[in-house]
Residue, then its C-alpha position, 0 to 999 in steps of 0.5 A: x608230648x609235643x614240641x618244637x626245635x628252636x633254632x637254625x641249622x647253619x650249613x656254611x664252611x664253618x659248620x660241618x655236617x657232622x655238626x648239623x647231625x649232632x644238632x638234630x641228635x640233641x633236638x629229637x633227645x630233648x623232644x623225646x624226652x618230654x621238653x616242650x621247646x628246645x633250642x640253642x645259644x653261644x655260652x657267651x658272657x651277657x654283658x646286658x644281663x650282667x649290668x641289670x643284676x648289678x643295677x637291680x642289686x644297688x638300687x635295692x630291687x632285689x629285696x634281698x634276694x640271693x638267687x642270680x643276684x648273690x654272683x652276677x658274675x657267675x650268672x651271666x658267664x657261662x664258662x664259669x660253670x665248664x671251662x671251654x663252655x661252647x653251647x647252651x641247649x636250653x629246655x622249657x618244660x610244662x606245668x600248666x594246671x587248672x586249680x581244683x575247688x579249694x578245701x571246705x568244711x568246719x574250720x577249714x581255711x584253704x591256703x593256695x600254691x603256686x602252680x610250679x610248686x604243686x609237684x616237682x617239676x623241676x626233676x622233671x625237667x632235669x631227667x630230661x636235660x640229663x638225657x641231653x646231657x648223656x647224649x653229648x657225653x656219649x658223642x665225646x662232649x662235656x654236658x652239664x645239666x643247670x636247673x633251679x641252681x641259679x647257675x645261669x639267668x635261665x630267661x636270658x638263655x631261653x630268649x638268646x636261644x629264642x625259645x621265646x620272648x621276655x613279656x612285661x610281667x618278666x616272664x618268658x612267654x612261648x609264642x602263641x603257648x604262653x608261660x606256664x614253663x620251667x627253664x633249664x639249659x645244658x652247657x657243653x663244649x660242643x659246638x652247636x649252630x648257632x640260635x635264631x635271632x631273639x623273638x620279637x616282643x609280642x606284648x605289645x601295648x598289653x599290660x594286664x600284668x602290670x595293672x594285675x599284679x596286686x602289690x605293684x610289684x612291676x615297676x616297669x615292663x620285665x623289671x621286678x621289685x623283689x620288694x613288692x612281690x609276693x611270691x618273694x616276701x612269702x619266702x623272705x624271712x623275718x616281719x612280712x611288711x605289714x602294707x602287703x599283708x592283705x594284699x596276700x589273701x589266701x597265698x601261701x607259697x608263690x603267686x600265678x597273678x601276673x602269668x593268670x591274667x596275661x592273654x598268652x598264658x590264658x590262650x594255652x591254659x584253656x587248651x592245656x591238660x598238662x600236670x596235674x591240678x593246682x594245689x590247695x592246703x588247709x591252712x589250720x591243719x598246717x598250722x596245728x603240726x609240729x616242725x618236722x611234719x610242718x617242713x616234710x609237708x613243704x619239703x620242695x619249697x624254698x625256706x629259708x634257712x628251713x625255719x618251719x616258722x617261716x611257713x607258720x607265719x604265711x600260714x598266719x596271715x592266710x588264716x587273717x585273711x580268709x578263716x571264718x572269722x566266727x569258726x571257735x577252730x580258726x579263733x582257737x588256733x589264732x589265740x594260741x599263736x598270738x601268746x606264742x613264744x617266738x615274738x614273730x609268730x605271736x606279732x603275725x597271729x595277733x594281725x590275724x586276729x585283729x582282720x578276723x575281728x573287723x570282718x566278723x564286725x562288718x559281718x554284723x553291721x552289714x546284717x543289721 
């Protein structure tokens, strides 16, 4: 797999050469390793970062999201997590994939995921950190590997590190490769060279994302309402807010919207064969398992506080949205959760079966 070092070798009466062999070990790692990019930053406090999570966090953007904004201390102060942090070595790794046909046939209601989510690809991004990690640990340095722990703001350290820049959908974008990346980094005391100045913002007055994003959810270029977004309101629990519902259509965990109809993401998906292909799930035969299998089905998912209710209640809305609405499997299913015990199911089964309602009416009056 290909790849690229970001990032300069300073040769200066600071800067050793044993330094600058160090920095190569860690570059030809990462690369061997499978990283797609790799470069390095100060494990500096971001002060910048820090007042946009405390901005986004009185101002209610965060919608209740946890993540970088439960301790934005702790998120943007790298020595936090390694007394003496010198150096972040920051990774992007793949994901990019082209959905198959979604599923088909009586009863069948295809519900989509997110292309992050069809595998875990975080595990491998973090063998791969590892590696760098043991690489530093074996040279006489701490390594401590940070993905998906909400340690760091990853896409601050991806563009301190100058793997890319923060496009308008707040995604960081790969110059000339696009977004189809995960990020993670390694904190270490090792003095590494320092990162190349920040790449330059390359969107410029492109904004498909902005006018793409199918519930408004960018306010502003690189700002999130976590309140709008789906790939949020999909994880949050509790009523999903009945204005987003349609707008949801045949989503059940994630949304690649904003990454789908950005030009730079497009350019690198038509030349991509990396990971496997995008996942679809029948969403009445989610619907019919009992908890256990229902959360083994999603088992790298974020839910929260593992409710598999959470799941059903997407799986719901999926079903509204895009069941056959005169398939006796889909209104089955929707009937038995509408007189549900647990009044969120049975509120979100009935909105399905009211959508379900109205499309079978337009159906007839469009035949008359």
């Amino acid at each position: 797999m290909g790849g690229q070092w970001v990032g300069r070798t300073c040769r200066g009466e600071n800067v050793g050469v044993g330094v600058d062999g160090l920095a190569a070990e860690v570059r030809d790692a990462a690369l061997s390793a499978g990283l797609a990019a790799v470069g390095t930053c100060r494990a500096a406090s971001w002060t910048r970062t820090r007042a946009l999570l405390d901005e986004g966090r009185h101002g209610g953007r965060h919608g209740g999201m946890a993540f970088t904004y439960r301790n934005p201390p702790r998120s943007t102060e790298p020595h936090r997590i390694l007394s003496n942090a010198a150096t972040l070595v920051v990774g992007a790794w793949p994901y990019a994939a082209r959905p198959p046909d979604p599923p088909s046939g009586p009863g069948a209601v295809a519900a989509r995921v997110a292309r992050y989510a069809t595998e875990d690809h975080y595990a491998h991004l973090r063998a791969a950190l590892d590696q760098v990690a043991a690489l530093l640990r074996e040279r006489g340095h701490r390594g401590v590997v940070m993905a998906d722990d909400n340690s760091v703001v990853d896409r601050e350290a991806a563009w301190r590190a100058g793997l890319g820049f923060c496009g308008k959908n707040a995604n960081i974008l790969l110059p000339g490769r696009g977004s189809w990346f995960i990020l993670g980094s390694v904190v270490t005391d090792a003095v590494l060279p320092p990162f190349q100045p920040p790449v330059a913002d390359q969107c410029g007055s492109c904004r498909r994302c902005i006018d793409g994003c199918p519930t408004g959810a960018i306010v502003g270029p690189g700002v999130i309402d976590a309140r709008r977004c789906l790939a949020w309101l999909l994880q949050r629990p509790g009523t999903f807010p009945p204005e987003f519902r349609s707008a949801l259509g045949d989503r059940i965990y994630g949304c690649d919207d904003c990454q789908e109809v950005c030009p730079a993401a497009r350019r690198e998906e038509s030349r991509s064969q990396l990971g496997p292909p995008g996942h679809w799930l029948d969403a009445i035969e989610l619907l019919s398992l009992d908890d256990a299998d229902l959360l083994e089905r999603c088992e790298r998912w974020y839910i929260a506080g593992r409710d598999p209710n959470v799941v059903r209640r997407n799986l719901l809305l999926v079903t509204g949205n895009a069941g056959d609405p005169l398939d006796p499997e889909v209104l089955a299913i929707v009937e038995e959760f509408a007189s549900h015990d647990d009044p969120l199911l049975a509120e979100h089964a009935r909105w399905a079966r009211g959508q379900l309602e109205q499309r079978r009416r337009n159906s007839e009056d469009g035949a008359a």
